[in-house]
N, C-alpha and C positions, 0 to 999 in steps of 0.2 A: 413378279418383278420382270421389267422388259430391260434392263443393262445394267451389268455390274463390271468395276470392274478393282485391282489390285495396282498398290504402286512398286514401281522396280525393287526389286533385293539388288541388281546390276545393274553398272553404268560401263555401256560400249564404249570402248576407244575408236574416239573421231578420225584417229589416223593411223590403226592399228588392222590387221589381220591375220589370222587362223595359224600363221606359220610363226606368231608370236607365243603362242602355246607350249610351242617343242622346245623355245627358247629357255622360255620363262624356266621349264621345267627344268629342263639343262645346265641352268645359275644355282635354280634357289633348290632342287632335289636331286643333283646330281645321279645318286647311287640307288635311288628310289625305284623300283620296279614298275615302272608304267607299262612294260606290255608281257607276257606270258606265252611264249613262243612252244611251239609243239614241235622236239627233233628228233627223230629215231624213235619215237612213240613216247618220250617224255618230256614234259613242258621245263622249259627254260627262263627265266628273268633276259630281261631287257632292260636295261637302265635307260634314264632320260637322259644323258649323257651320250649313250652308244646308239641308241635310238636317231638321236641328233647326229650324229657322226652318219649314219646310216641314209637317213635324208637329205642329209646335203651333198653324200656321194650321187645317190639317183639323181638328186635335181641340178648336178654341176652335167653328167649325159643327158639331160634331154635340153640343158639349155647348149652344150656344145654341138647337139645334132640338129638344131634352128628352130627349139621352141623358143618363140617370142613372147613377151609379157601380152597377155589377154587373147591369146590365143587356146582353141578349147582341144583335148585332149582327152580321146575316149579311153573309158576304162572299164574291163570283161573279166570278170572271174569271180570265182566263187568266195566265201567269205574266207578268208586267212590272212593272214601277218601280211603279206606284202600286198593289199588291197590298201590297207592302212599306211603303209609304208608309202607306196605311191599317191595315195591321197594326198599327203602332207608334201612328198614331191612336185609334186606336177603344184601345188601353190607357192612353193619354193623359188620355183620356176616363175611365178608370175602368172602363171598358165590358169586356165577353169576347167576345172572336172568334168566329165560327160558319163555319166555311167549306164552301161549297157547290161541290163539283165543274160545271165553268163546262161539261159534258157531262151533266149531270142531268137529268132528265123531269120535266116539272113535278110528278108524285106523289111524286116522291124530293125535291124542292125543298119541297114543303109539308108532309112530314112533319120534316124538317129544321130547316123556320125554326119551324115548330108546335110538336113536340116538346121544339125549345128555349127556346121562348117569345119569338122575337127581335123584338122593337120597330122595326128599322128596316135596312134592307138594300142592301147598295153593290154594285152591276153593272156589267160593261162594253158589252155589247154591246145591241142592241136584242133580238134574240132573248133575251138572259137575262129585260130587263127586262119582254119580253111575257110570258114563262115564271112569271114570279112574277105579274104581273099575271092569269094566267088561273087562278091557286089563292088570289089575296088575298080570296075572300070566307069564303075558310075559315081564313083566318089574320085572327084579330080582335085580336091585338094588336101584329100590324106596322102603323107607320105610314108614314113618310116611306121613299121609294127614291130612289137616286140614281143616276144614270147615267155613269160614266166618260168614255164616248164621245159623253156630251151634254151637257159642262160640269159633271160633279156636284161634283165638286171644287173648280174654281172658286165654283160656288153653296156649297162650306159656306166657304172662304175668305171669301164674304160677308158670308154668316149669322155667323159668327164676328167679324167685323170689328169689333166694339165692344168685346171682350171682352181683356181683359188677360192679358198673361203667366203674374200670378200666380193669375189663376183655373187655366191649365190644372197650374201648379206645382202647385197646391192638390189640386185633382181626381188630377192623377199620383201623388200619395203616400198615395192613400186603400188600393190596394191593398197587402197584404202578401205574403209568401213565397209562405204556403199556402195565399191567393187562386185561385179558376179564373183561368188565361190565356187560354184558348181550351177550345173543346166538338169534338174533332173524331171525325164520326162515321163511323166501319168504314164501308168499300166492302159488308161482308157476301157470304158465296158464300150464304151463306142466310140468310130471314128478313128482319128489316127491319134497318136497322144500326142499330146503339147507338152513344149520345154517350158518349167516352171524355174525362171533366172531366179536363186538365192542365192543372196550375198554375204557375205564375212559380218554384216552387222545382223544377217537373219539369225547367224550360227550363234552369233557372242550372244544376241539377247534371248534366244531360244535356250541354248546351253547354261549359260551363266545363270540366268534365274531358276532353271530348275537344280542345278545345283546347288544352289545355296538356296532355294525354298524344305531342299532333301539334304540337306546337308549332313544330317547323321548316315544319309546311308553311303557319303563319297569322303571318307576318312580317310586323308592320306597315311600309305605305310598299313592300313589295316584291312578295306576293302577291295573287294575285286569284282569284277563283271563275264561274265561267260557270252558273247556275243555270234549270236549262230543266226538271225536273219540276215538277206540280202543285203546287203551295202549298196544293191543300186536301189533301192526304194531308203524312204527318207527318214524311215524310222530306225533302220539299222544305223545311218549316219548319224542319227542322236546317239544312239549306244557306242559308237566310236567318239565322236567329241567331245560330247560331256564326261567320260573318263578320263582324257587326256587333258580338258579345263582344272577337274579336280587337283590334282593328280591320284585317280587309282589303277591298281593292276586289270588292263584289258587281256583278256583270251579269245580265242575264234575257235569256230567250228565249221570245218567245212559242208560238212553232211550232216543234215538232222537225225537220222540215221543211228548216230552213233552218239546223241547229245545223252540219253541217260548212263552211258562209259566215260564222256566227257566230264560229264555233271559233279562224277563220282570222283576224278580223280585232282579236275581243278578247282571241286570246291569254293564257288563263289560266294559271295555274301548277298548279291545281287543280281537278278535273272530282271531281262527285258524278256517280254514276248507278246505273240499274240493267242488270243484265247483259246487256239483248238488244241494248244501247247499244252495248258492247261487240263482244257477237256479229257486228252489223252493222258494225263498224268492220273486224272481222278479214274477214268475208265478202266485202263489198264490195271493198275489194281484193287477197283471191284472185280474187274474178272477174272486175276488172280487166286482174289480172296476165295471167289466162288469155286474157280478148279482145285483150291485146297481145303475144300469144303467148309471155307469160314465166310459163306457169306453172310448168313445172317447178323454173324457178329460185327463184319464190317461194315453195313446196315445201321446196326444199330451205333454205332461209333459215326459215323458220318452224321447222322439224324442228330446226336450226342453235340458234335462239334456245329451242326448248324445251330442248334437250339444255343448255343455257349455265346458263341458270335452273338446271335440278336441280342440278346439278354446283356450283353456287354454295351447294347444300346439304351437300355431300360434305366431310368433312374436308381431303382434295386440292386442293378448288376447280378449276376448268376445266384443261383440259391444255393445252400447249402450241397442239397441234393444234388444236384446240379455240376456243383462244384467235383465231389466223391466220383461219381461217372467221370468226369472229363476225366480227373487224375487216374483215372483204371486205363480207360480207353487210349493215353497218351504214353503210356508204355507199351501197352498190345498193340498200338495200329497206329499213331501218329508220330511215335518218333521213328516209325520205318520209311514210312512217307518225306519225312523232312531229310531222311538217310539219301534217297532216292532224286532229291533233289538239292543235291551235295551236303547235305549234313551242316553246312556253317551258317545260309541265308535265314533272314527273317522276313524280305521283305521280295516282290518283285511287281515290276508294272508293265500294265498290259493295253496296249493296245489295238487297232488296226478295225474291232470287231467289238459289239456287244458281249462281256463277259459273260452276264447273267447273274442275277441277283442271288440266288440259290448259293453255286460256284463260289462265289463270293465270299458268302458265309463261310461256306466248307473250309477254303481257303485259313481265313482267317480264325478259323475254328482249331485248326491243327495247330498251329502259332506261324504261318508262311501268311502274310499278307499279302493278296495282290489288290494294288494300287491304281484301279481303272482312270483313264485317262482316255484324247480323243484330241484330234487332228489329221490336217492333209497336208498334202504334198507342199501346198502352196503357205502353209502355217510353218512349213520346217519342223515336220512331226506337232509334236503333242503343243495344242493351242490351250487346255485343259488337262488337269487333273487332281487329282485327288493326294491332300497334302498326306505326308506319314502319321501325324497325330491329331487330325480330324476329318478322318474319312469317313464320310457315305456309303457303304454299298450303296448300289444300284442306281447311280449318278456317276458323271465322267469326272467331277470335281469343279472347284475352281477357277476360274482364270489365270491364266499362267502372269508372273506378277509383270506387269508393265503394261498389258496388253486390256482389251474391252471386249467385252461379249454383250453381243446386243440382239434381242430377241423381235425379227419385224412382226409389220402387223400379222400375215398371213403364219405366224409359226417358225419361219425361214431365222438359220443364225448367221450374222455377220459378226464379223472379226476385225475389230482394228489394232494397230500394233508396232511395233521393230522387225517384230522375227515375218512377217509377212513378205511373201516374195515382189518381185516388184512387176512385173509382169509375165505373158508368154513372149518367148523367143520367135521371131520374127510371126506374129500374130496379136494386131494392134486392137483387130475386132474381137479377139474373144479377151484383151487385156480388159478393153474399157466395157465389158459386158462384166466379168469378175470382177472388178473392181468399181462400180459405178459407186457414185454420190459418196468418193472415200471411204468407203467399208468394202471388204470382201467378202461376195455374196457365195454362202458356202454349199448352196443344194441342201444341204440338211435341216431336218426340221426339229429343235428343242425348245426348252422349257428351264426358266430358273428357277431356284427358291428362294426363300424372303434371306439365304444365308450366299446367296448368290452359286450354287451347285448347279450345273449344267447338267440336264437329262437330254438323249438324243431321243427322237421318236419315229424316225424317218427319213426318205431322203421325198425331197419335193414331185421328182419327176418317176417315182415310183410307187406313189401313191395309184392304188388300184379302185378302179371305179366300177361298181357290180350293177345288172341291169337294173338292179332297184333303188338305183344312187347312193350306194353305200361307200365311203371311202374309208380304205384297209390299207395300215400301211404294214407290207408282206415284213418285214423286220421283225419285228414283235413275236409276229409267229417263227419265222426260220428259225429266229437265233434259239429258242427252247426247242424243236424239233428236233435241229442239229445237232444239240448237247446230248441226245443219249447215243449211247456207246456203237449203234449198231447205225446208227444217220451218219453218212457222209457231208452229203450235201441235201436240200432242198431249195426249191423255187415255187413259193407259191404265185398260183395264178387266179384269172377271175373278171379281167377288165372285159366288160359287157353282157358279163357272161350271169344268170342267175344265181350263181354261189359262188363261195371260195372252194378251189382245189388245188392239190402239192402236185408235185413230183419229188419223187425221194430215189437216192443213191446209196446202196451199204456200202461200206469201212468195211474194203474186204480183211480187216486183219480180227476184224471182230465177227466178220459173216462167219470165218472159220472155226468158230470158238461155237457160237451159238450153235450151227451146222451139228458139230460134234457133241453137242450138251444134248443135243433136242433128236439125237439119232438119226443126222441128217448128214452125215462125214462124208467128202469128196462134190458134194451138188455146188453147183456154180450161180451165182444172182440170177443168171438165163433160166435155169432150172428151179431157183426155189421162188422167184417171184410170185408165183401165184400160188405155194403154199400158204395153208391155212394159216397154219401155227407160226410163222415170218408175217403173216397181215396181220396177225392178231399183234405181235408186238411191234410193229411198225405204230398199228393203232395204238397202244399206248404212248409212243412220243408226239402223234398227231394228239391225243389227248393233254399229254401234258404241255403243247402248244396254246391248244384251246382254252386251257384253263383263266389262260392269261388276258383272254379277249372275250366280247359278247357274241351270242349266238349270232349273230349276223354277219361277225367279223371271225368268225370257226372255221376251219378247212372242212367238209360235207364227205368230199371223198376226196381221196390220192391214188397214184399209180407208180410201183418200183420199176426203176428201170434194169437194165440189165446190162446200162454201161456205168462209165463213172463221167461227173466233170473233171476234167483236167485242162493245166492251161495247154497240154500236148493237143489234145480234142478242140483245143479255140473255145471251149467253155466257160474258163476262167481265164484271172489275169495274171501276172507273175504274183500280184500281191491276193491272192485267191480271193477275188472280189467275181463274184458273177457276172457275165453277159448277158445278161437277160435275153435282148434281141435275138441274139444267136442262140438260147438255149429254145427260146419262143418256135424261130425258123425249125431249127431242127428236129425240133421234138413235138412239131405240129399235130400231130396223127396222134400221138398218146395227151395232147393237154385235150385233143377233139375227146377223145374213147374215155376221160374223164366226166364228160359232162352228156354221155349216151346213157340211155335208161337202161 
């Protein structure tokens, strides 16, 4: 099939936006918990009532300190309540959101708020606010910074304090539909990143239809959401509006750090993430199981719940037999798992990355669904995914309803739609290069079925070309390599070169586990890289890489390194997408000593 596509469950208001939400909520569920506040270490109700009340304090200060309607407004901090707080402000205000990843350099910070031309900038911590502070001579039309964590909120409460209701009534309806909402700009693996302008009708019709395509799982009054990715990338900002479209209870996590204590005590029904969230959930307790000397049985219980899964796809459905194990296994091992990921969810979705088809299974095998899906920046998150009562493994899903997925001739997907952003900010040439002949040309390369399910298979401009004209797209491989416990990261390579080859990075929280099992306690990646017994299980994830492609598209050899990627290293990006380029440059000397005899 080369284009499918879905008609809207939503219809956008023509002369509505996003600050309608708080309203709406405000009338019709006054007393309704819409956010879950974390104070003195235990979380608190927020009604949509005092929610509102709260918002319109902030946006009555920044419109009394000269934010003007469509004027842009940078916003730095880590994920918590008043991220969302001022979100919904600064539109209040009139204003458009600029969000600056709260791990940016300050050259990436002042290209940001420069580029977008931001007037006025809200931080939490002292380090952001020095960070802007040592580029404000080159940004001449920010004014006023406000500090989080130094009263700024309370000080526009202040500043605001004179101003009436219906001033901010006033100023909230100046914006329309196809108004900017926010500027948010690509992590980029190259070049500088571009502001991707999404507007108030990308949000309604991105949001609105996946809600009400999931609608069992945004139950007002029942459901809740735990929301611990960045809010400056575009997928955290779906996990913030589409709870607040519903109405269900939102939470925040500032530090991932501490999401399985969060997990535990806020109890979601609903987790957003990305895969490796995942990955470390299954990992983690296999090697639990293993230092409590149950791994076999977890093993065997894993293998139990992938087989249960498929079979659930079989016209037969599970067998008797079949059935007996799962019911054993789901008392020993799968209700502690679904403990671990607050005990009330059934359901979560995932995107950013290749889940894997395996994962998947498993998932779904325990009774925790995740619900793979797939989008950019410029899609307003998820352009795809996979409904609650007819999922696929190992496809991204559907078309999100309203929108078209159209498969060109070369493989390439384009996206037509609402929720599509409408250009880059002050960049005409790379708009009408994205957007040519009315569709958005997405770099990625997939595939539908006769049921219209998106599979990805690559991105276009990463396709690896070997000296024997073989074309490999390194995905397929990473993402299996990745998924065992002891792979950080990898990058395969290979362009001109006679074979395919990795490079690999250990998960120092599992090098130390293995280290210790395998009589190797205190050795560091530097030191055990060129142990046998570490190559040999490196080699089994390159294996079960391989498995997945033909020998010609196989990694031959790899080399561990003995740093990590991170975005601190310039390896990754905030949204831990790879830099190829820069892993290429830097790591020149070990992709060479790959391919020496």
């Amino acid at each position: 099939m080369r284009e499918f596509s879905l008609p809207a469950l939503y219809e956008v208001p023509a002369d509505g936006n996003l600050t309608d939400i708080v309203r709406r909520n405000a009338a019709q569920h006054p007393d309704v918990a819409v956010i879950g506040r974390k104070v003195d270490g235990s979380w608190q109700d927020v009604s949509a009532k005092d929610f509102l009340a709260e918002v319109h304090a902030a946006a009555k200060g920044l419109i009394a300190s000269g934010v003007e309607a469509g004027d842009r407004v940078g916003l730095m901090s880590r994920t918590r309540y008043e991220w969302t707080l001022l979100d919904f402000a600064i539109w209040s205000a009139g204003a458009i959101t600029v969000p600056v990843y709260e791990t940016s350099s300050p050259e990436q910070i002042q290209w940001i708020l420069g580029d977008s031309g931001a007037v006025a900038c809200l931080v939490e911590l002292d380090t952001h606010a020095a960070a802007v502070e040592s580029v404000r001579d080159r940004l001449p039309a920010l004014g006023n910074v406000w500090q989080i964590e130094r009263g700024g909120i309370e000080e526009l409460g202040r500043a605001g304090a004179a101003l009436s209701d219906e001033t901010v009534d006033q100023r909230s309806s100046v914006a329309c539909a196809d108004d900017p909402a926010t500027i948010v700009y690509t992590s980029g693996t190259t070049g500088r990143p571009k502001g991707c302008v999404l507007t108030h009708r990308s949000f309604f019709a991105e949001c609105g239809n996946v809600v009400e395509r999931l609608r069992p799982l945004f139950r007002t009054g029942e459901c809740s959401v735990l929301l611990f990715l960045p809010l400056a990338h575009v997928f955290g900002r779906l996990v913030q509006v589409a709870p607040m479209m519903a109405p269900i209870k939102l939470g925040h996590v500032p530090d991932i750090k501490n999401l399985t204590d969060e997990l535990a005590s806020f109890r979601p029904t609903l987790i957003l993430g990305v895969p490796r969230v995942f990955e470390k959930v299954y990992n983690s307790a296999r090697a639990k199981a293993q230092a409590d000397g149950k791994g076999k049985i977890f093993d065997k219980a894993a293998d139990t719940a992938i087989a249960y899964s498929r079979a659930l796809d079989s016209p037969s459905g599970p067998s008797l037999g079949l059935k007996i194990k799962y019911k054993t296994f789901d008392k020993l091992v799968y209700s502690k798992l679904r403990a671990v990921l607050g005990g009330r969810g059934e359901y979560a979705i995932s995107g950013g990355a290749p889940l894997g088809e395996r994962l998947g299974h498993f998932f779904r095998g325990i009774g925790f669904t995740v619900l793979e899906g797939y989008g950019l920046t410029e899609s307003c998150a998820a352009t795809a995914f996979n409904p609650w009562d007819r999922q696929k493994i190992g496809t991204v899903g559907q078309p999100l309803p309203g929108s078209v997925v159209r498969i060109a001739d070369d493989g390439e997907v384009l996206l037509h739609g609402e929720h599509l952003f409408t250009g880059y900010w002050n960049n005409e040439a790379a708009t009408s290069e994205a957007l040519a002949d009315g569709w958005f040309h997405t770099g990625d390369l997939g595939t539908l079925d006769a049921d219209g399910y998106l599979a990805i298979t690559g991105r276009k401009k990463e396709i690896i070309v070997t000296a024997g004209g073989k074309n490999v797209a390194p995905a397929v491989l990473e993402d299996r390599i990745r998924a065992h416990a002891l792979v950080a990261e990898c990058m395969v390579v290979g362009d001109g070169r006679p074979f395919i080859g990795a490079l690999v990075t250990l998960d120092d929280e599992f090098l130390g586990r293995w280290a210790e099992e395998n009589g190797k306690s205190g050795r560091t990646a530097a030191e055990l890289r060129d142990d046998q017994d570490l190559l040999a299980t490196v080699q089994s994830a390159i294996d079960e890489g391989n498995a997945a492609v033909s020998k010609a598209e196989s990694v031959r050899k790899f080399r561990v390194l003995a740093a990590q990627f991170t975005e601190e290293s310039g390896h990754l990006t905030p949204s831990l997408k790879l830099k190829r380029n820069v892993v290429a440059k830097d790591y020149a000397d070990e992709i060479e000593a790959v391919y020496q005899a």
